[in-house]
C-alpha positions in Angstrom: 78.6 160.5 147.5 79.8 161.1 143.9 80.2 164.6 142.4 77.1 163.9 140.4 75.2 163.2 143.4 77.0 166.6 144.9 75.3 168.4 142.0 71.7 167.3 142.8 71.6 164.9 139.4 71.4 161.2 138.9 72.4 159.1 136.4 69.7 156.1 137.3 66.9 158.5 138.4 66.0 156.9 141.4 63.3 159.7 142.3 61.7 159.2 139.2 61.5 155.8 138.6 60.1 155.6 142.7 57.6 158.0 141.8 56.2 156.6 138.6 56.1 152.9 139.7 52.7 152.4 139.9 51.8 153.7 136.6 51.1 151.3 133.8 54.2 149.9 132.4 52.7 149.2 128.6 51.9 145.8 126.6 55.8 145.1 127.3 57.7 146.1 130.5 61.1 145.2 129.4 60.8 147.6 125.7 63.0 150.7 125.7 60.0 152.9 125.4 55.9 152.4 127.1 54.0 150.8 124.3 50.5 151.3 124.6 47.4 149.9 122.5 46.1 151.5 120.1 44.1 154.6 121.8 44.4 156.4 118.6 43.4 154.3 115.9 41.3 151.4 118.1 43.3 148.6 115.8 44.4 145.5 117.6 46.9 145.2 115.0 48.6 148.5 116.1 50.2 150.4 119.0 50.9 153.7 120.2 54.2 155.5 121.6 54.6 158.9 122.7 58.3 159.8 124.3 59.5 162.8 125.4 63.2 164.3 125.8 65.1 166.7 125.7 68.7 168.2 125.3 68.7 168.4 129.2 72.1 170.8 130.8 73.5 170.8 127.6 72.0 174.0 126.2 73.8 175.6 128.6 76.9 175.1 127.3 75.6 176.1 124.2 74.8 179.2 126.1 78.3 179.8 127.3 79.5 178.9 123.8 77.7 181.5 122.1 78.4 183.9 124.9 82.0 183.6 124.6 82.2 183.0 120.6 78.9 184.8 119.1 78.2 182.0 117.1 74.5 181.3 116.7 74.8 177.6 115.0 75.8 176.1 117.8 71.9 176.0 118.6 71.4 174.1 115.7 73.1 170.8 117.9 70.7 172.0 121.1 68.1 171.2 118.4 69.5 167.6 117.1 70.0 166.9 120.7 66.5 167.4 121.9 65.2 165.4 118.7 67.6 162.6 118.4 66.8 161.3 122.6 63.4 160.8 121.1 64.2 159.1 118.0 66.5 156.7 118.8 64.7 155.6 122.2 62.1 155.2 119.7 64.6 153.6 117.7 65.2 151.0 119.9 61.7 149.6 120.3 61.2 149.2 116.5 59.8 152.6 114.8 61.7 154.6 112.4 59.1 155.9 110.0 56.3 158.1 110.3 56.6 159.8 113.6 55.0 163.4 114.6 57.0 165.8 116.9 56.2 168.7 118.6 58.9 170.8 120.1 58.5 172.7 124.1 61.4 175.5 124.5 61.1 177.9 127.7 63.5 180.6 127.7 64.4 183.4 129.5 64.1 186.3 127.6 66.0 188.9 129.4 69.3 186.2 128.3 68.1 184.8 124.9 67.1 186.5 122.6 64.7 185.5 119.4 67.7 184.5 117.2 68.4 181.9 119.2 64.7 180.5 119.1 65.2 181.1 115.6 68.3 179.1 115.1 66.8 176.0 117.4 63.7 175.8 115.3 65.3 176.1 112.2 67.7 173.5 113.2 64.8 171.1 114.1 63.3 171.4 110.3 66.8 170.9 108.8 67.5 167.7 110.8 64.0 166.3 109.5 65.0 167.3 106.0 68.3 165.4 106.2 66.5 162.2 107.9 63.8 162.2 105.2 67.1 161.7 102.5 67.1 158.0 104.4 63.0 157.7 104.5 62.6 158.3 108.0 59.9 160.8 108.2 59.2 163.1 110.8 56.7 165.5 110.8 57.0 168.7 112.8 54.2 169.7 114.5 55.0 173.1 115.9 54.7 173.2 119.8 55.0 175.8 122.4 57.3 178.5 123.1 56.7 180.1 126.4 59.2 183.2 128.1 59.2 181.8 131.4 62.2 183.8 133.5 61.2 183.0 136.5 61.3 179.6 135.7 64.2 178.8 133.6 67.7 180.8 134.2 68.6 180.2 130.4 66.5 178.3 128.0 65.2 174.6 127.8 64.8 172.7 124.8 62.8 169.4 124.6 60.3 167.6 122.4 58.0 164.7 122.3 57.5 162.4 119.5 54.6 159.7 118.6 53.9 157.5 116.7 51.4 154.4 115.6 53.1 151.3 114.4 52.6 147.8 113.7 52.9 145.4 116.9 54.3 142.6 114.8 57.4 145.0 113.9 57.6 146.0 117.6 61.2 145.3 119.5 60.2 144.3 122.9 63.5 143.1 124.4 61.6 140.3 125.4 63.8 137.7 123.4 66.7 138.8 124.9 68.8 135.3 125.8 71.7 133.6 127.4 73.7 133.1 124.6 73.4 136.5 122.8 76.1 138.7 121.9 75.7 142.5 122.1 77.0 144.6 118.9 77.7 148.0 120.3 77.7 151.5 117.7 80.5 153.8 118.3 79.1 157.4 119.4 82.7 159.0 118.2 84.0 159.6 114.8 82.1 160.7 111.3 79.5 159.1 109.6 78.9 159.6 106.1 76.0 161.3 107.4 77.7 164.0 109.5 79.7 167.0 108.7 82.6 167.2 110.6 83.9 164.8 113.8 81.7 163.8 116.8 83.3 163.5 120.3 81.0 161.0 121.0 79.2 162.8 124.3 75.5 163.0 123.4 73.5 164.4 126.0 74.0 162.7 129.4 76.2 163.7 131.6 76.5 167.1 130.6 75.7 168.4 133.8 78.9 166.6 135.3 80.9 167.1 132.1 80.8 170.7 132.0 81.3 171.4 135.9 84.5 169.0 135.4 86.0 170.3 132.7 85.2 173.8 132.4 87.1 176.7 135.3 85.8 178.9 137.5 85.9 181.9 135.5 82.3 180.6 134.3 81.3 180.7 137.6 82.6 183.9 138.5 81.0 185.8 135.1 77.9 183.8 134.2 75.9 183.2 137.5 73.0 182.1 135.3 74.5 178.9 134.3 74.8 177.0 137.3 72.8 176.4 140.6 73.9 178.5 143.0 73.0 176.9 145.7 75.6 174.2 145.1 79.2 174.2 147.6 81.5 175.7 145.4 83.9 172.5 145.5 81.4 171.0 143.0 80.9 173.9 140.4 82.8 174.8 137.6 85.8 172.3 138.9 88.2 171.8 136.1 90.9 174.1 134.3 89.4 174.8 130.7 87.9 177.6 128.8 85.3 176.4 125.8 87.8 178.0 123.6 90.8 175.9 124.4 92.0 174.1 121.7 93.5 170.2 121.8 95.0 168.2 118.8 92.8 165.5 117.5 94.9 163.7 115.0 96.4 166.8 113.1 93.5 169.0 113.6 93.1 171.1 116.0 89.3 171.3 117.9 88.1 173.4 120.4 86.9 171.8 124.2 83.0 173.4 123.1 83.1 172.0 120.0 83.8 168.2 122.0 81.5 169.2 124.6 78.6 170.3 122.4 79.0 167.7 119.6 75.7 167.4 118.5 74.1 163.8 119.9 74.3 161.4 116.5 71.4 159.5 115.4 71.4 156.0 114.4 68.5 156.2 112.4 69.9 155.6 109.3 71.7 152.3 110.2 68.5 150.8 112.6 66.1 151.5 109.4 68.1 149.5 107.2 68.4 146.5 110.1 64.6 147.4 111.2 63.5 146.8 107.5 65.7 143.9 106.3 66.8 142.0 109.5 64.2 142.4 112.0 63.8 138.9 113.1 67.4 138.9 114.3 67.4 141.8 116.3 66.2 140.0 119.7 66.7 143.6 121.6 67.9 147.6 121.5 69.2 149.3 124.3 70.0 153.1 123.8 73.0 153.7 126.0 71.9 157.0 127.6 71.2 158.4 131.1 72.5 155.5 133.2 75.4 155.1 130.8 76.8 151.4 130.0 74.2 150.1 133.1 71.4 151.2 131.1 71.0 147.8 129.7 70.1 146.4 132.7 67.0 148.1 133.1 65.4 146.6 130.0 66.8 142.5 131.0 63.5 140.3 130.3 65.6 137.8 133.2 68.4 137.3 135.8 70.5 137.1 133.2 74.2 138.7 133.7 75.8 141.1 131.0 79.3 140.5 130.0 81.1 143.6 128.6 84.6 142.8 128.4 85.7 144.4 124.1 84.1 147.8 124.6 85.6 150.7 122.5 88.9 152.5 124.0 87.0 155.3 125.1 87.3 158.4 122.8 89.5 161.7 124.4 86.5 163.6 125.2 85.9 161.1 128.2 89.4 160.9 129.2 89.6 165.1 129.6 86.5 164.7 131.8 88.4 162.4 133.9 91.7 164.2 133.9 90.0 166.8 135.3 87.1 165.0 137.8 89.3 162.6 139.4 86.3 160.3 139.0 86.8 156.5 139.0 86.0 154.5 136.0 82.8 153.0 137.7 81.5 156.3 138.0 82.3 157.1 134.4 81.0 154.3 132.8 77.5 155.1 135.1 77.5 158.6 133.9 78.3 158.8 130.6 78.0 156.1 127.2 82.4 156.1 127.2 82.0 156.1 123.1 79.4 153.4 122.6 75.6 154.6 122.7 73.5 151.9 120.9 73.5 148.3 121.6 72.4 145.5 119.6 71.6 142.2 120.9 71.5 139.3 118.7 73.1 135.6 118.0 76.8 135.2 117.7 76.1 134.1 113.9 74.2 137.3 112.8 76.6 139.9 114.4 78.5 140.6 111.3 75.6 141.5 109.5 75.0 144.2 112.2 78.6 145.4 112.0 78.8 146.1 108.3 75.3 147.5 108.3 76.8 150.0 110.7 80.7 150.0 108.6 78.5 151.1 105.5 77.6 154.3 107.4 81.6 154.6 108.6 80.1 153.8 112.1 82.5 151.7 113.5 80.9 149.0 115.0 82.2 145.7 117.3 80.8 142.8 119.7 81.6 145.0 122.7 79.9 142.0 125.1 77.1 138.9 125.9 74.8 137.6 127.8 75.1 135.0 130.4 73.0 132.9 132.5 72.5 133.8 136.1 70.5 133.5 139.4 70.7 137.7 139.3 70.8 140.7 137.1 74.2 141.6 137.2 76.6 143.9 135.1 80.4 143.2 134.8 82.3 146.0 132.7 85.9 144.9 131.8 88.3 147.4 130.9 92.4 147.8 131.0 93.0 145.7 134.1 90.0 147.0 136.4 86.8 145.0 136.5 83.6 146.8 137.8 80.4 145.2 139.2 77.1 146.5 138.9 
């Protein structure tokens, strides 16, 4: 059993999927999102989406972060996190324009006080300010705030977005082919749209991440942040404090500030290819819980994924294995190993996909392709190991 099994998580949600597989799977089964008709508008033309996410385990590190630092802004990430596993799932089935959210944070109120709500909510309207500078508009809806102690130990934050949108302009991963080549988005580095450098770590895996990298002085002084019902060989494992400090290039960054980089948002780059090269996008795959295997949950065939040019994963990945022990299969399961968006499309129109991508100093690369097979299968090639999924 892996540690993340250990820790009473899973990165393909067996449980879930199990218990939700006789619901109605949408118009398209193999799209990214459910893609309903339209209930809300009763035009054949049209469809609906609503998605809901969240910023999962990772707002406790924010928790720990602020604990040990005081520093409020961190929240402001919890925020983009929560928002940003809506959008770009949304991303990935077409939409990009004209989405409604409404936000659901429980908290514990003897722990987190209103500041913190403040700072989360405020970051929220800030992130839709900056995404409405690239006319993708999101309106915020307001949502609910509930003080639920005996729920939550610290706080929760998630969200749910819909929208209404065309079903001619709707990515269905249906056209998905033998013969395709996948262009794969770095999730490290700093686009023109962000501040200061992202490590690249989104928001899965965080429960693993922060139990492998982080000491047992967080277990010993902040009870609240952990199950504590878990065998104490699986909790708090590694040998750093949020405050020690690495050299990335020739600055100097703090592990919180790589574990809590806020999760980036494509958005920017997917309207401009949504809008201008639609037809030759034949499929979007949001490389989230489930990792690099998360593409083969949205296959329209038995095809068989080649990824054999991925990125060199960025440090923030190798600390968490430095410290885990975990083999490379488990760490390409877990967590997106610097690549979190996928495009699939022919060998001819990748280029166009990469600059798009380059124009937003997102470093972009055919990181695989798609081959014929009698199976879905999943072959991840990296240094000399190959690993079979």
């Amino acid at each position: 059993m892996s540690l993340y099994d250990k820790r009473g998580v899973s990165a393909q949600k067996q449980e879930v999927h199990h218990a939700t597989r006789h619901l109605d799977q949408g118009l398209y089964p193999n799209a990214f999102c459910k893609i309903y008709p339209d209930y809300l508008g009763g035009e054949e033309h049209m469809v609906n989406v609503m998605h809901a996410d969240g910023a999962g385990t990772k707002s406790i590190l924010a928790y720990l972060y602020w604990k040990e630092t005081g520093d409020t802004s961190v929240w402001k990430g919890i925020a983009q996190d929560a928002i940003v596993m809506n959008l770009d799932d949304l991303l990935c089935v077409g939409i990009y324009d004209n989405i409604v959210f409404n936000s659901t944070i429980d908290r514990n109120k003897t722990i987190i006080p209103s500041e913190i709500l403040e700072a989360v909510i405020n970051g929220s309207q800030e992130l839709f300010n900056q995404l409405k500078e690239f006319n993708v508009n999101i309106h915020y809806l307001g949502g609910e705030t509930a003080d639920v102690g005996d729920v939550v130990r610290t706080i929760a934050v998630n969200g749910t977005m819909t929208c209404r949108w065309p079903k001619n302009k709707i990515i269905s991963n249906d056209q998905i082919r033998p013969g395709d080549v996948i262009v794969g988005l770095a999730s490290f580095g700093k686009s023109s749209y962000e501040k200061k450098y992202n490590s690249g770590i989104g928001s899965n895996g965080l429960t693993s991440a922060r139990h492998d990298v982080l000491g047992k002085f967080y277990a010993e002084n902040y009870k609240e942040s952990f199950n504590n019902q878990l065998d104490d060989d699986v909790v708090y494992i590694g040998k750093h404090r949020l405050t020690d400090k690495i050299f990335l290039g020739d600055e100097e960054i703090s592990i919180g500030e790589l574990l809590l980089s806020p999760t980036r948002t494509y958005a920017p780059v997917l309207r401009n290819l949504l809008q201008h090269r639609f037809e030759k996008i034949h499929g979007l795959v949001h490389c989230s819980g489930g990792g690099q295997t998360k593409c083969m949950k949205y296959l329209p065939g038995n095809f068989r994924i080649v990824k054999d040019n991925l990125f060199e994963p960025p440090v923030i990945f190798d600390i968490i294995q430095q410290n885990s022990g975990s083999s490379l299969r488990e760490m390409y399961e877990v967590f997106n190993m610097g690549c979190r968006l996928e495009i699939f499309c022919d060998p001819g129109d990748a280029m166009e996909m990469i600059e798009t991508a380059a124009s937003f100093d997102i470093p972009a690369q055919i990181t695989g392709r798609v081959e014929a097979s009698d199976k879905k299968q999943l072959i991840i090639k990296t240094g000399n190991e190959e690993i079979l999924y």
